[in-house]
C-alpha positions in Angstrom: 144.4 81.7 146.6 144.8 82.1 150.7 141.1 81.2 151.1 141.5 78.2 149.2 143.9 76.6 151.9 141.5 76.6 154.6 138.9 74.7 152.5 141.1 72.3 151.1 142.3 71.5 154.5 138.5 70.8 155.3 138.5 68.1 152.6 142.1 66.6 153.5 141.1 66.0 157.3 138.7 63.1 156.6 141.4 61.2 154.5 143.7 61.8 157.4 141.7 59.7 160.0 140.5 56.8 157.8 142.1 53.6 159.2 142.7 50.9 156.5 141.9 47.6 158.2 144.9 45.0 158.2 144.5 42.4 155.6 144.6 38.6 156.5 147.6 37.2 154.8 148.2 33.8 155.7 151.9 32.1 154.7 150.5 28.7 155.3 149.2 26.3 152.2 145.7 25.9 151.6 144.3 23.5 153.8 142.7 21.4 150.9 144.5 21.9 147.2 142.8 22.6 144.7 143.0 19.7 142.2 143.6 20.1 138.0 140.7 19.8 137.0 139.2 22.3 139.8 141.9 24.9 137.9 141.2 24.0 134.4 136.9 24.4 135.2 138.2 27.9 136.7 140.5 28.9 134.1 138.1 27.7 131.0 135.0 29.9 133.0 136.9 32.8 133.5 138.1 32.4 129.1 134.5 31.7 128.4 132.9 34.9 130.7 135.6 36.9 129.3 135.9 36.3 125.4 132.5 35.2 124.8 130.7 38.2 125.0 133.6 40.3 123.2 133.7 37.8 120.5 130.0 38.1 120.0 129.9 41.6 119.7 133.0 41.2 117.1 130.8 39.3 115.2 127.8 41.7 114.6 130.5 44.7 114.5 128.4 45.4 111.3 125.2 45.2 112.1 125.8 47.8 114.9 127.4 50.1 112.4 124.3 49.8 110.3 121.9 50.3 113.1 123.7 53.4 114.4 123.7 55.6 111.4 121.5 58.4 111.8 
């Protein structure tokens, strides 16, 4: 167990020295809104890329279950 401290010190130094950069968080309003129908195109793509492709392998749940029997 004593010569595992040295090691794991070895692997703890680079974590040490890593500098996380600062992120740019501004308190200001966007400089051009973003209108309704921008947010409901947004909000119905995000739905659609989502719970499309879950929903279509719902649907052929079977046929997976069919082809996967050995």
């Amino acid at each position: 167990m004593l010569r595992l401290l040295p090691i794991t010190r070895l692997f703890q130094a680079p974590l040490r020295s890593w500098a996380v950069p600062k992120a740019h968080i501004s308190a200001k309003p966007a400089r051009t809104p973003t209108s309704p129908m921008e947010q409901a195109v947004g909000i119905s793509t995000m739905f659609v890329s989502f719970l499309v492709p879950a929903g279509w392998v719902l649907s052929h749940l079977e046929s997976y279950k069919k082809s996967s029997v050995a």
